[in-house]
SERO-4910 file (N, C-alpha, C, O; in steps of 0.05 Angstrom, whole numbers):
BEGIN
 pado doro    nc1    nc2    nc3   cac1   cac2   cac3    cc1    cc2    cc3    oc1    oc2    oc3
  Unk    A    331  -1449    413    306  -1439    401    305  -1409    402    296  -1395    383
  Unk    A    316  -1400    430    312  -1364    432    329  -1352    405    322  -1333    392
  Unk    A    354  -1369    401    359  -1350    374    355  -1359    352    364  -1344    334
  Unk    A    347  -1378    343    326  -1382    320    296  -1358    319    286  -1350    298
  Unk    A    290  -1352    342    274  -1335    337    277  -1311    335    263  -1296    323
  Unk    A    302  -1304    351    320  -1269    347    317  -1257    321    306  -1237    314
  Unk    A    336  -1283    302    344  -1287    277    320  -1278    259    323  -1258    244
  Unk    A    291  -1295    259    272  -1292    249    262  -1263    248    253  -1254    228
  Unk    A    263  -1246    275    256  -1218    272    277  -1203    259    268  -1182    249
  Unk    A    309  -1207    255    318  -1193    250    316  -1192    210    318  -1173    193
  Unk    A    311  -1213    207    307  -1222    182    283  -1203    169    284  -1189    148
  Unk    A    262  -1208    187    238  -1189    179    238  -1160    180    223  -1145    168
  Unk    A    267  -1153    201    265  -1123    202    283  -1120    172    277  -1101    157
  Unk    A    296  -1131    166    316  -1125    137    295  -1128    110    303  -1124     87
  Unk    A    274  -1133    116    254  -1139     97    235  -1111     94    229  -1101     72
  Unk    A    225  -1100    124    213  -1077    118    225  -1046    128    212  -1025    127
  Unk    A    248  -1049    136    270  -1023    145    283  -1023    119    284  -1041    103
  Unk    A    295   -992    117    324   -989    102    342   -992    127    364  -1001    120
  Unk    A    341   -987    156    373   -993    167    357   -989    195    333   -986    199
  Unk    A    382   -990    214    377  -1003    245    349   -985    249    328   -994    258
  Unk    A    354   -961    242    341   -929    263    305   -941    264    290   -936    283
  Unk    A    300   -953    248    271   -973    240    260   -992    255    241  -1006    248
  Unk    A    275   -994    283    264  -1020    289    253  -1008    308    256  -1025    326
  Unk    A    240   -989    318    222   -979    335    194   -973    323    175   -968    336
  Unk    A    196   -976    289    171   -987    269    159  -1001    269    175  -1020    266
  Unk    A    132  -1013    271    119  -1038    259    121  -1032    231    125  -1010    220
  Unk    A    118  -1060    217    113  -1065    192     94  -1051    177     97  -1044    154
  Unk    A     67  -1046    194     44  -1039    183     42  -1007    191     20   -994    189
  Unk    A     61   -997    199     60   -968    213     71   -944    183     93   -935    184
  Unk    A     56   -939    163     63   -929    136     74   -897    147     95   -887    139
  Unk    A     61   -888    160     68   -856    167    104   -867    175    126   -862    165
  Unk    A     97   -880    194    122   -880    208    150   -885    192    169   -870    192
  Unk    A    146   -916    176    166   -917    153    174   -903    129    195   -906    117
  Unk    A    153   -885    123    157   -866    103    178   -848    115    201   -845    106
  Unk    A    169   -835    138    185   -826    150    228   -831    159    247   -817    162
  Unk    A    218   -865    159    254   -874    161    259   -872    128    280   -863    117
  Unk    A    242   -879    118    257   -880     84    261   -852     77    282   -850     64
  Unk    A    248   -826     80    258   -796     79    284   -803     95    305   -808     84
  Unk    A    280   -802    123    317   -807    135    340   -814    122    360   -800    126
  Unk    A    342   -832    107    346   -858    105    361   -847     74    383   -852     66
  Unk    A    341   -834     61    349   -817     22    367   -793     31    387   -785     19
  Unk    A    357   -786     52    369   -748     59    395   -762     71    413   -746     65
  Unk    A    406   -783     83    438   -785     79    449   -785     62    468   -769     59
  Unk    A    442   -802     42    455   -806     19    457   -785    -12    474   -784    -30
  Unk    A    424   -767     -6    429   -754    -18    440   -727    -38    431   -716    -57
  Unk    A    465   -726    -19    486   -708    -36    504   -723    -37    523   -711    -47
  Unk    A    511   -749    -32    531   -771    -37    529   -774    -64    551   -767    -75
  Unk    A    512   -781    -80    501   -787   -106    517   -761   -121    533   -765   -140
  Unk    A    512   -739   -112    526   -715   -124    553   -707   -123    568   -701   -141
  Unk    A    556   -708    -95    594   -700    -97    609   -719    -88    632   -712    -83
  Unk    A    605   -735    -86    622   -761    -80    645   -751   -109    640   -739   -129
  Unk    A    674   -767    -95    695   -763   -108    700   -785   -128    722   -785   -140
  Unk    A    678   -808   -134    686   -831   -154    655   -830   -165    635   -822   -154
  Unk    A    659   -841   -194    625   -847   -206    623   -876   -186    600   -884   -186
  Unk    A    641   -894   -171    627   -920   -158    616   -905   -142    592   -902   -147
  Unk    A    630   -890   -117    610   -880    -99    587   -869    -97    570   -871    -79
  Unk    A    588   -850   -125    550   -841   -129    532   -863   -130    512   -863   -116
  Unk    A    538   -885   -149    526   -903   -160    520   -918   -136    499   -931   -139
  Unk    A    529   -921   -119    526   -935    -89    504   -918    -79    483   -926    -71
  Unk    A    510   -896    -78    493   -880    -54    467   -872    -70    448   -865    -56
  Unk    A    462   -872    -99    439   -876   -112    424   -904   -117    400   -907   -120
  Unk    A    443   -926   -117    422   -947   -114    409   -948    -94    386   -957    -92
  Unk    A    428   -934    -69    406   -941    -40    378   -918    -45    354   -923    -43
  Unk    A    388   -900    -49    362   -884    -56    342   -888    -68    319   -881    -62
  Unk    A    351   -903    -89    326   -911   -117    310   -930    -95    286   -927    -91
  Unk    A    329   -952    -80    312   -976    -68    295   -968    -49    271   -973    -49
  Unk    A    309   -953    -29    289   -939    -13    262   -924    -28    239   -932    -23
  Unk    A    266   -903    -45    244   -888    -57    223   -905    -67    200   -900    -65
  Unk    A    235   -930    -82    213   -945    -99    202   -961    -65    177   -957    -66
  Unk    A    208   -974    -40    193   -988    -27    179   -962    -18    157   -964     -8
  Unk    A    189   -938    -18    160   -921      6    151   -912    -19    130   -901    -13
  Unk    A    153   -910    -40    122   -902    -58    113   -921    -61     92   -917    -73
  Unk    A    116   -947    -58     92   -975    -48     80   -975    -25     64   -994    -19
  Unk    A     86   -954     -6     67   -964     15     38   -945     23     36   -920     21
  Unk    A     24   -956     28     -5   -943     31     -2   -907     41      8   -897     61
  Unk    A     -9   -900     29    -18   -870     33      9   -851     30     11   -829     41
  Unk    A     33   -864      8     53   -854      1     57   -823    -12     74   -806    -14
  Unk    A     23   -829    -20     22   -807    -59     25   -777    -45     32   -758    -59
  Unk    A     18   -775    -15     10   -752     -3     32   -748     13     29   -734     32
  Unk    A     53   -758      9     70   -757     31     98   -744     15    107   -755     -5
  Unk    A    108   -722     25    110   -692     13    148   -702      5    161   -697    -15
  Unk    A    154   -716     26    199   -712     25    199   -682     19    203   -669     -1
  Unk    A    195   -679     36    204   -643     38    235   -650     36    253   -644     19
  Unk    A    236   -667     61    268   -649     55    297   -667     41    320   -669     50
  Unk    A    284   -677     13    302   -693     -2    289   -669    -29    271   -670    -46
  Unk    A    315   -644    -15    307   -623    -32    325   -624    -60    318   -606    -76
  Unk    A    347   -641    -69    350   -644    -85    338   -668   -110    350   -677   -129
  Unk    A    329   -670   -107    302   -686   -126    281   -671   -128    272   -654   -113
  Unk    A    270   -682   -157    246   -664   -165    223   -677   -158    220   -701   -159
  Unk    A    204   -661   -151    174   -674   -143    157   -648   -149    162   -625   -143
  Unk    A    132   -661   -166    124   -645   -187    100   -668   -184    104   -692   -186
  Unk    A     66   -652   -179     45   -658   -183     29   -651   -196     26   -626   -196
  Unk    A     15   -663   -210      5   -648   -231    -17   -635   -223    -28   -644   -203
  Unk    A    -27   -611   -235    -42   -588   -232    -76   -601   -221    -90   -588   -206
  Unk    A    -83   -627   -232   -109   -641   -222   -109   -658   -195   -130   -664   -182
  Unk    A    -84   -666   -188    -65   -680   -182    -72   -706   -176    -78   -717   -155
  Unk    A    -70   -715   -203    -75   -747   -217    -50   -763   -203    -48   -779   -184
  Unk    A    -31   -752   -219      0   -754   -214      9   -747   -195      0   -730   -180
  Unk    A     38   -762   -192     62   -733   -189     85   -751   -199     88   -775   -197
  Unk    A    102   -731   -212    141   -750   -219    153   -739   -195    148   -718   -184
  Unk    A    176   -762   -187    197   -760   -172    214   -767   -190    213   -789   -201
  Unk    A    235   -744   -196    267   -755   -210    275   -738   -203    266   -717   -193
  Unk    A    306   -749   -208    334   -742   -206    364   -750   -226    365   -768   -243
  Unk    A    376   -741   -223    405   -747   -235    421   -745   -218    419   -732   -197
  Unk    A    442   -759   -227    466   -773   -218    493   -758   -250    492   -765   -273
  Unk    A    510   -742   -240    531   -730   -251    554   -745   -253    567   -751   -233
  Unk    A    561   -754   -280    576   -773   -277    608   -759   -284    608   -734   -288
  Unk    A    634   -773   -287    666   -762   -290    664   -748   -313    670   -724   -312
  Unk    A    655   -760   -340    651   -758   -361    635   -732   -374    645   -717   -391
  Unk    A    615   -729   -366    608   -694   -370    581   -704   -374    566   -687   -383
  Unk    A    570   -737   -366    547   -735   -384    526   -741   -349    538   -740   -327
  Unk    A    500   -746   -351    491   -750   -328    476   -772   -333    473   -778   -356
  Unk    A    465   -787   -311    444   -815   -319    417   -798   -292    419   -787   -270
  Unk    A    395   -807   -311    366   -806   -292    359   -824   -287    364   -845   -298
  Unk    A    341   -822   -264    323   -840   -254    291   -826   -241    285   -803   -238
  Unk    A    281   -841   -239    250   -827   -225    227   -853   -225    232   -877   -228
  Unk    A    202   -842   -222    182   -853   -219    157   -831   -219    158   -808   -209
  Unk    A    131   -846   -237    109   -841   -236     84   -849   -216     73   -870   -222
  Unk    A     77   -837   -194     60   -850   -185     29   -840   -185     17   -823   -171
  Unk    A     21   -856   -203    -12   -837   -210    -35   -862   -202    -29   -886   -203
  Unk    A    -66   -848   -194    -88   -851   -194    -90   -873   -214    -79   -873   -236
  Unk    A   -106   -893   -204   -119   -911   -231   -149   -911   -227   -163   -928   -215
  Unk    A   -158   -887   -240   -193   -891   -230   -205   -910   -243   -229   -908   -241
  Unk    A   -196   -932   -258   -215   -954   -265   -207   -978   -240   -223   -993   -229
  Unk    A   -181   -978   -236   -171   -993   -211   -186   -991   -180   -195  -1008   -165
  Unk    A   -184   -962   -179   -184   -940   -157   -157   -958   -135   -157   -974   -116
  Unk    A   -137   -944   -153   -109   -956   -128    -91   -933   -148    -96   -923   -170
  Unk    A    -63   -929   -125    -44   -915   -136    -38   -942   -151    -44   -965   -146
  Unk    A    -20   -929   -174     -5   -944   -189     21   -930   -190     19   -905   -191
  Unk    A     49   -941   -192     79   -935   -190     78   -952   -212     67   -973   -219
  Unk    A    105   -926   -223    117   -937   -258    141   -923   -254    144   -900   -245
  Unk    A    163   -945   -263    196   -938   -260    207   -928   -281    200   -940   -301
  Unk    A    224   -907   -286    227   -892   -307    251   -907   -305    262   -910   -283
  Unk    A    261   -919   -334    289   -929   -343    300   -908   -365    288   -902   -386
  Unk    A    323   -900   -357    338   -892   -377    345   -901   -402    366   -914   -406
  Unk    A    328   -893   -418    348   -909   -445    365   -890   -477    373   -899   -498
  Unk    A    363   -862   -465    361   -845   -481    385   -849   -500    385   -838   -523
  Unk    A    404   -863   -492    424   -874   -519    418   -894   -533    436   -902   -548
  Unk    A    390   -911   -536    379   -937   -552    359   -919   -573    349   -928   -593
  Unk    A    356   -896   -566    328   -888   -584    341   -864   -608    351   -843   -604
  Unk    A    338   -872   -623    352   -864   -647    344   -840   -656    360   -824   -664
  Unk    A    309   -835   -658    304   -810   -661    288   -799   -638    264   -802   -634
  Unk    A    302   -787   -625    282   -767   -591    261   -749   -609    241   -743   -596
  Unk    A    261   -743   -626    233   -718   -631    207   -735   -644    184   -728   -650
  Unk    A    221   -757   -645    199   -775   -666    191   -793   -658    175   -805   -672
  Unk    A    196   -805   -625    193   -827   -621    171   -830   -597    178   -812   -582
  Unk    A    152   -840   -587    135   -845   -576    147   -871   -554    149   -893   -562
  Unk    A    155   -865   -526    161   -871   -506    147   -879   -490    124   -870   -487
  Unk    A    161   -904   -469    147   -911   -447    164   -914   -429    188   -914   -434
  Unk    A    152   -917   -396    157   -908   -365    194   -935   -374    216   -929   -365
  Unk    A    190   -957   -390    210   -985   -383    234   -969   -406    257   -978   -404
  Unk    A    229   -944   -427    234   -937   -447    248   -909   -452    254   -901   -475
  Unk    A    253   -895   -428    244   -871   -426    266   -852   -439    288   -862   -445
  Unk    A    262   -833   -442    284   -800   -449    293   -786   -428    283   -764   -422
  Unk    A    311   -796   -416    322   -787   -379    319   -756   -379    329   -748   -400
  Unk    A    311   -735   -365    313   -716   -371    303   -711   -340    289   -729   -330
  Unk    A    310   -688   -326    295   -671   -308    268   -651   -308    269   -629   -319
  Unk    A    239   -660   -292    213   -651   -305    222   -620   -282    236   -618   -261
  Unk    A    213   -608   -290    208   -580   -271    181   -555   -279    180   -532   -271
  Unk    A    165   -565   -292    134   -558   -298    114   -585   -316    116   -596   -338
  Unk    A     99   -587   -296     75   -596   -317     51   -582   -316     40   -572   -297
  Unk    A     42   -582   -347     18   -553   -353     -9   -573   -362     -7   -591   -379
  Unk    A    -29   -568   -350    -55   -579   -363    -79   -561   -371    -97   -554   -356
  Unk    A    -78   -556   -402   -104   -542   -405   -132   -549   -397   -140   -572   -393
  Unk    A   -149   -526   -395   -172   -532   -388   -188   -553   -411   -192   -544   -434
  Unk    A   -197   -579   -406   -206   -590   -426   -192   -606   -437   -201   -622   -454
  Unk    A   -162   -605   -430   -155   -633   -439   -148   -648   -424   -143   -641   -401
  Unk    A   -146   -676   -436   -135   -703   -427   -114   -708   -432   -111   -733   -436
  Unk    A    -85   -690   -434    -59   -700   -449    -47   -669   -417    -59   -653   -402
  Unk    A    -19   -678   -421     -9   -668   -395     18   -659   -408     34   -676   -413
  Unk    A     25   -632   -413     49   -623   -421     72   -619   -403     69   -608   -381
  Unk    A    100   -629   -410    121   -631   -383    150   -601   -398    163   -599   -419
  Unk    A    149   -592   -382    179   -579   -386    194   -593   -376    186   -604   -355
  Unk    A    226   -598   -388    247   -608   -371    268   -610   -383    270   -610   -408
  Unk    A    287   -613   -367    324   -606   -372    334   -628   -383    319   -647   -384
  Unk    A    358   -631   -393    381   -655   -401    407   -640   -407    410   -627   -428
  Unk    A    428   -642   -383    452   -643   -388    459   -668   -399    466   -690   -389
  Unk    A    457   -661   -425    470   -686   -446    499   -687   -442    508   -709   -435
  Unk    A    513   -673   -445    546   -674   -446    555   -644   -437    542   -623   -435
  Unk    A    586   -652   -434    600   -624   -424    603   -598   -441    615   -578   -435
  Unk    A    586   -605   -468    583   -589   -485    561   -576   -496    564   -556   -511
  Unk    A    539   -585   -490    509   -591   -506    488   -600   -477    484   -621   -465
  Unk    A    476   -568   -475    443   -575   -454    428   -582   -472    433   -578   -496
  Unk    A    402   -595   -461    383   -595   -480    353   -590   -465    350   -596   -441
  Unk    A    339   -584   -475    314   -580   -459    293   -582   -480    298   -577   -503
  Unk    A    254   -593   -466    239   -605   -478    212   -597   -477    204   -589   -455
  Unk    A    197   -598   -496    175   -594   -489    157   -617   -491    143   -612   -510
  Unk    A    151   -641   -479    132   -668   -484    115   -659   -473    110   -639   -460
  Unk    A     99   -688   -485     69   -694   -480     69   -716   -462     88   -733   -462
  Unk    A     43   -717   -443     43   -745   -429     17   -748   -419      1   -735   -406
  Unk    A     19   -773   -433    -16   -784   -432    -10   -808   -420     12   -819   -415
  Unk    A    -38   -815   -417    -56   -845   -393    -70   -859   -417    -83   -847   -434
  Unk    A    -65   -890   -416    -81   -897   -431   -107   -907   -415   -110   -900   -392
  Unk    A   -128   -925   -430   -157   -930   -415   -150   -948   -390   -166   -952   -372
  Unk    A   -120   -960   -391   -109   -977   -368   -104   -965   -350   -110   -970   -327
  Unk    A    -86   -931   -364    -76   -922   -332    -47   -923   -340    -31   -920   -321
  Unk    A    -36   -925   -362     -6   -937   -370      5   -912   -383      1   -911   -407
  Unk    A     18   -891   -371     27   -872   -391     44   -875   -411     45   -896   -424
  Unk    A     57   -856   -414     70   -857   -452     81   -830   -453     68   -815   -438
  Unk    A    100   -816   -465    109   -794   -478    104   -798   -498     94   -815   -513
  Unk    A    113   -770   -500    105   -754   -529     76   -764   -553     69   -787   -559
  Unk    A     66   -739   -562     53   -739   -581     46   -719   -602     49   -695   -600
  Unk    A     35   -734   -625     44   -699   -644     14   -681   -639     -7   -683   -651
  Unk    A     23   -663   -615      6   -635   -617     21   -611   -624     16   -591   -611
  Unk    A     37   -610   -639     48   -588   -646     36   -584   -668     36   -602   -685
  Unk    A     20   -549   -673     18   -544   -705     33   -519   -714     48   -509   -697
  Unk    A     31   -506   -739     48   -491   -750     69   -479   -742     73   -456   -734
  Unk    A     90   -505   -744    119   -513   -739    135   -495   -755    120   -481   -769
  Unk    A    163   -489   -758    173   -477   -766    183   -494   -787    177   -517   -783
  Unk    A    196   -491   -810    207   -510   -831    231   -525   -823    240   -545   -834
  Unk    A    244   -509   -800    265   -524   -785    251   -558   -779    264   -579   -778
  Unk    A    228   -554   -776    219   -584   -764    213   -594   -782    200   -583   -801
  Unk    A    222   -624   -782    214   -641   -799    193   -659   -796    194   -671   -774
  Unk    A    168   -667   -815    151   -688   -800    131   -682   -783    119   -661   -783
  Unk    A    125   -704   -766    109   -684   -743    119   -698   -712    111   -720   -705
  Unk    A    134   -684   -697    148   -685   -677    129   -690   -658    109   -676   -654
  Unk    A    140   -719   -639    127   -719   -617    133   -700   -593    117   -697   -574
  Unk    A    155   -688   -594    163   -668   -574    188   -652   -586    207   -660   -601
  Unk    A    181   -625   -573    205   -605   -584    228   -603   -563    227   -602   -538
  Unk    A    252   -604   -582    280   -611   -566    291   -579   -575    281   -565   -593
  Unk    A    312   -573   -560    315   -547   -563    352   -554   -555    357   -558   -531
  Unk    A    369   -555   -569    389   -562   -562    415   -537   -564    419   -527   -586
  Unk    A    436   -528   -537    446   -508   -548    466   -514   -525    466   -535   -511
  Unk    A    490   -487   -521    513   -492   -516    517   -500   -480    504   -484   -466
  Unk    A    528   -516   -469    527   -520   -435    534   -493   -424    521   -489   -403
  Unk    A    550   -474   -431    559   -453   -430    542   -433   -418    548   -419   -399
  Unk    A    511   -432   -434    493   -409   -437    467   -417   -417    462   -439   -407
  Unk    A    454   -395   -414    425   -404   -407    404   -405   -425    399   -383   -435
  Unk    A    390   -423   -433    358   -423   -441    337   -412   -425    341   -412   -401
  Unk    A    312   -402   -434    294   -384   -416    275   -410   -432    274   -411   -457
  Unk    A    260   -433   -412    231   -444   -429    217   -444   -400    227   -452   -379
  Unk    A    195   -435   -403    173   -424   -380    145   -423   -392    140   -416   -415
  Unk    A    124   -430   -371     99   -420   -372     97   -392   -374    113   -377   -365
  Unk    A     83   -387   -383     69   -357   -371     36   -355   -371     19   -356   -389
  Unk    A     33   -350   -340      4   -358   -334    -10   -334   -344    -33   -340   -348
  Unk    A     -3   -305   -350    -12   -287   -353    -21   -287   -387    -41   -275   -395
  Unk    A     -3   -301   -405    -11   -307   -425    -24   -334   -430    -34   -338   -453
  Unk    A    -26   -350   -415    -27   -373   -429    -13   -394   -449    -22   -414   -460
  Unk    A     10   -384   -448     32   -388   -471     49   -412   -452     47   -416   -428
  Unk    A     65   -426   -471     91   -436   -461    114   -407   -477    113   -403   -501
  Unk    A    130   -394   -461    149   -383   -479    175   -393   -477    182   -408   -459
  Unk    A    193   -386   -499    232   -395   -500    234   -378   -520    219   -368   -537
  Unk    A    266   -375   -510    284   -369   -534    285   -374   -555    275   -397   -555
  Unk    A    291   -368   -580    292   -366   -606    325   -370   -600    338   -352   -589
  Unk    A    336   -394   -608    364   -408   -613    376   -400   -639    363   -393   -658
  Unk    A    407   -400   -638    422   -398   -660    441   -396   -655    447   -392   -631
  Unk    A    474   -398   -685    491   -402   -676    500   -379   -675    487   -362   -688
  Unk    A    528   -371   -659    539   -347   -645    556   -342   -679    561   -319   -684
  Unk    A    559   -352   -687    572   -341   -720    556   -359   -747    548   -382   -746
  Unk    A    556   -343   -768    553   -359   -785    570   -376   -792    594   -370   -788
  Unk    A    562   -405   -806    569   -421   -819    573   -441   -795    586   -461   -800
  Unk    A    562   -437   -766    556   -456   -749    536   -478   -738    537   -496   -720
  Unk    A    511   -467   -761    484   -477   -764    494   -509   -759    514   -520   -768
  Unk    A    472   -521   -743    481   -547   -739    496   -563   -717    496   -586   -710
  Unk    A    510   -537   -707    526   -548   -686    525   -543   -658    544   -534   -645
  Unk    A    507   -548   -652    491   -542   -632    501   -542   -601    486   -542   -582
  Unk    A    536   -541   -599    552   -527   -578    562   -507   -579    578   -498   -563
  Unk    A    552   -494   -603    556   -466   -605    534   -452   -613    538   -432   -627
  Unk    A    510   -460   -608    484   -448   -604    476   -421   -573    486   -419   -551
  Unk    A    457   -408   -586    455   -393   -554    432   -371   -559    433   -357   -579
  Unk    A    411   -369   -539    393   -352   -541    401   -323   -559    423   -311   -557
  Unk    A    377   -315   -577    366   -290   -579    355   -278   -571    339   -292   -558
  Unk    A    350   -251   -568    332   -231   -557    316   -235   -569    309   -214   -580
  Unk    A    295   -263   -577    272   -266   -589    255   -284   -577    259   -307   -571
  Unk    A    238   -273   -574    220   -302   -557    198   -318   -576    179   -309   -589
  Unk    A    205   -338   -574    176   -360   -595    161   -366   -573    170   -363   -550
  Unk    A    128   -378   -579    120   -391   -558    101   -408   -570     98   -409   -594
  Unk    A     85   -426   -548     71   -443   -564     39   -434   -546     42   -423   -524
  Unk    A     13   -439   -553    -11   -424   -557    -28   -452   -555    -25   -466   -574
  Unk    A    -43   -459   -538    -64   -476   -533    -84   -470   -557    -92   -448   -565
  Unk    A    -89   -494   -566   -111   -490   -582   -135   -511   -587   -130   -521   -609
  Unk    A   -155   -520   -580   -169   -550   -590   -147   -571   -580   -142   -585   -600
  Unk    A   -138   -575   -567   -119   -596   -567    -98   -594   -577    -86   -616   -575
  Unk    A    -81   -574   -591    -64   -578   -602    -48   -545   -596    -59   -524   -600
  Unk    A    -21   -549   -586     -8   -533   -591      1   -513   -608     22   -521   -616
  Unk    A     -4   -486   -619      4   -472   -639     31   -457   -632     37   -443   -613
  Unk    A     43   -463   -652     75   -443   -651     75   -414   -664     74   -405   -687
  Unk    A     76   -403   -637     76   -368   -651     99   -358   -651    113   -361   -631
  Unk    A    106   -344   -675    133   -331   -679    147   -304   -668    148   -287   -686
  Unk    A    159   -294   -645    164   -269   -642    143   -256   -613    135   -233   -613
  Unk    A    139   -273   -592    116   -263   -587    131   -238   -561    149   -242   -545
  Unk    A    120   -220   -564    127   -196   -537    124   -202   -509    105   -198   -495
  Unk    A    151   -216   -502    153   -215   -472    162   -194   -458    183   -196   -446
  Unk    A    147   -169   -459    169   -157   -444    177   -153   -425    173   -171   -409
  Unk    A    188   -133   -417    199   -131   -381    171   -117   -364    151   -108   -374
  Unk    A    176   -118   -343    154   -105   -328    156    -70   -330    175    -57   -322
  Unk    A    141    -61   -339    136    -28   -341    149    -16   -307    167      1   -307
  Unk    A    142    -22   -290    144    -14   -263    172    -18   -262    181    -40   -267
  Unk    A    191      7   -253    225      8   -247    229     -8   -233    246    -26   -234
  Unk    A    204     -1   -209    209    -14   -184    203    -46   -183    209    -59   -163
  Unk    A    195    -52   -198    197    -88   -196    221    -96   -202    237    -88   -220
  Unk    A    224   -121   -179    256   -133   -195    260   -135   -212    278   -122   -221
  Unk    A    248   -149   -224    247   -151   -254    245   -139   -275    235   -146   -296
  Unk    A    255   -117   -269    254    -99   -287    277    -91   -304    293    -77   -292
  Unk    A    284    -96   -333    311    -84   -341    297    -64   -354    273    -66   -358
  Unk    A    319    -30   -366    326    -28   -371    332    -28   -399    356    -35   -404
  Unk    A    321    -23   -414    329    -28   -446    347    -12   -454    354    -18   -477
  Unk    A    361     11   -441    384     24   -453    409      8   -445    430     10   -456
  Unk    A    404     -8   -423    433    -17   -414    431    -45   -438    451    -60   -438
  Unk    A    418    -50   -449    422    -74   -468    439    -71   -490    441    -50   -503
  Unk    A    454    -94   -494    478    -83   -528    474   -111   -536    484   -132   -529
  Unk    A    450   -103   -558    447   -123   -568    438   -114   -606    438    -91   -616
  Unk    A    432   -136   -616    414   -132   -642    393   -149   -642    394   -174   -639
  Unk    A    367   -134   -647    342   -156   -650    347   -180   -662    369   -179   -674
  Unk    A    342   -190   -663    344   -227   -662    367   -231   -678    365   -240   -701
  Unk    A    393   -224   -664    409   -236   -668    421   -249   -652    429   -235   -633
  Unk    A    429   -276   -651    434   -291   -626    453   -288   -615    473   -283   -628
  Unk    A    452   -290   -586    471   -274   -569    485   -300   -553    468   -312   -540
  Unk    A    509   -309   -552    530   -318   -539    539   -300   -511    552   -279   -509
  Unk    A    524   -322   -482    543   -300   -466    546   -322   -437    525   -330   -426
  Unk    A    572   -330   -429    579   -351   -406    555   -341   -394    542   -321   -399
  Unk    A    548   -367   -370    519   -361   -345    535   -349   -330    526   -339   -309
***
């Protein structure tokens, strides 16, 4: 009978632990298990990265995913920081309704796969609600046109979300190493419906450039892996600003691994709800020598917006 009953606890500890270090936990102890499941991600989490096989990432990210999805189920998760699973993104939103947790996984091939989760407020519920972001960004045929969900998603890395005063829609900056040849980066939309059920993209973009066709649920900005893109807030303006893209020679239009910033900045302009695209807008450097940030305009060898090719 004594080990029929051993058995029974050990069973239960495999039910609410990721591994041995847990069993000085109760079940109902949420600080505490949050706590082993941080432990528990922070091993594995540079395994996922430099591990020497795509099996072994794929191992050391399923344990992650499993772990992350049971401690953002447990009571009083939404506040509970994983400081130090500093390679993953965690990003709350500015009201803080929300917050995303993702990540990627670098695969042999040059391309990467995401994963994450949404875990937001349901004030008609009043309970957190968790939503699993699936990768599907090779099933969706058109990314600028297509209107997305959490089972549906456009894998990408979030690293700003912006909310104007007065609205109800939630703008995301974020990355995609698509291939060993081609970054891409985004500007979406992300809304709640009256359930509580988010969604990407929607068309708030207005006076688009003729480059765009239609009316885009989100702007894709696609250019060489080689280069850097500059896409940022700027709180001093109010703006989203980026680069002004193009190819490094003519007759490359189109081919968008041989794309690469200009010395031009576009940006986009809050308006009523809707985004405006301004052409050319003046970012410039800081007047003060003495700020870091300060270049220099004689040491530049460039031509006004002509697009500039240069390794990171």
């Amino acid at each position: 009978m004594r080990i029929k009953v051993v058995s029974l606890f050990l069973l239960l500890g495999v039910f609410f632990i990721p591994n041995a270090q847990a069993l000085t936990s109760t079940p109902f102890d949420s600080a505490s298990l949050l706590k082993v499941y941080e432990d528990s991600m922070k091993s594995v989490q540079y395994t996922r990265i430099n591990a020497r096989t795509d099996k072994e990432k794929e191992e050391a990210n399923s344990k992650l995913f499993a772990w992350m999805e049971k401690a953002l189920r447990l009571p009083g998760s939404f506040d509970y920081p994983f400081d130090s699973l500093t390679t993953l993104g965690r990003l709350i939103s500015p009201d803080n309704k929300f917050r995303i947790i993702n990540w990627d996984v670098p695969k042999s091939g040059g391309t990467n796969g995401y994963y994450g989760f949404i875990q937001s407020y349901n004030e008609k519920k009043k309970r957190y609600d968790l939503f699993v972001l699936n990768d599907h960004t090779a099933d969706i045929p058109n990314l600028q046109a297509t209107t997305c969900t959490p089972d549906k998603w456009i894998g990408m890395l979030y690293f700003k979300i912006i909310k104007e005063k007065g609205s109800n829609t939630y703008t995301l900056l974020a990355l995609q190493c698509y291939n060993k040849l081609i970054t891409r980066k985004f500007i979406d939309i992300l809304t709640f419906n009256s359930q509580g059920i988010p969604s990407f993209g929607k068309g708030s973009f207005t006076h688009l450039p003729t480059t765009y066709k239609g009316n885009p649920k989100r702007l894709i900005f696609e250019y060489s892996a080689q280069v850097y893109m500059s896409l940022r807030y700027d709180d001093s303006k109010s703006m989203i600003l980026f680069d002004l893209l193009g190819p490094i020679e003519d007759g490359l239009e189109g081919q968008h691994q041989y794309y690469g910033p200009s010395f031009q900045v576009d940006g986009l302009k809050w308006n009523n709800g809707t985004w405006d695209y301004v052409v050319n807008v003046k970012a410039r450097n800081p007047n003060d020598k003495g700020d870091p940030k300060y270049s220099d305009p004689k040491n530049h060898d460039y031509k006004i917006n002509k697009p500039v090719y240069k390794p990171k």
